[in-house]
N, C-alpha and C positions, 0 to 999 in steps of 0.2 A: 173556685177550685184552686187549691193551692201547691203550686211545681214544686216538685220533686227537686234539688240538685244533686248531682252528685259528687263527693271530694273529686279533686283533678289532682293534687298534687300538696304539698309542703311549704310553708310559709322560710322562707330561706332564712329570716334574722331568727324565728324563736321557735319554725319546726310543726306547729299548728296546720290539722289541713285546712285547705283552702276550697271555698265554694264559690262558684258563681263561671267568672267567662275561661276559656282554655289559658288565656296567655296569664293569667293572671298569678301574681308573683312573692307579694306579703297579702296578711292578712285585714292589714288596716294603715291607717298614717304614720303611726307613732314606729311602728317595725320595718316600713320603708325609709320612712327620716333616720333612724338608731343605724341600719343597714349603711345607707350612705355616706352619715357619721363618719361610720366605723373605716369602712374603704377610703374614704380621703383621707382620715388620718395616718393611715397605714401607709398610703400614698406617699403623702410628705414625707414620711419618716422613712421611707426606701428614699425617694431621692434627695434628702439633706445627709445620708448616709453613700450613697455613693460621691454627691458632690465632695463630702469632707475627706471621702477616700481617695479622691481623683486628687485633691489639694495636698493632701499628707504627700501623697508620690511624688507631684510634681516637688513639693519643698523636699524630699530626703532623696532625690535621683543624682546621680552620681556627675550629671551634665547641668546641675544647678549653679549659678556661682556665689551661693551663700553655703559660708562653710558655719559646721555646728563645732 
């Protein structure tokens, strides 16, 4: 005899529902890997964007002693 499942939810990288256990979260490998991808890139590029902001300030502060 073969179970029934029922969708639980949305596959978060591409939207697809999702069958099988409650926690479950992509639909397969390849849209958990692209997900994670995705978030670390993002990642980086938030904090090579604040480190480079935080750099700018310090070199253009008025308490610097390099003059431009």
């Amino acid at each position: 005899m073969r179970e029934l499942r029922l969708v639980i939810g949305s596959c978060l990288q591409c939207g697809k529902g999702l069958k099988g256990r409650s926690d479950k979260k992509y639909c397969n490998y390849k849209c958990r890997s692209a997900f994670n991808n995705k978030k670390y890139k993002e990642q980086k590029k938030s904090e090579i964007f604040v480190l480079s902001g935080s750099d700018s300030e310090f070199l253009l502060s008025p308490h610097s002693s390099i003059e431009i």
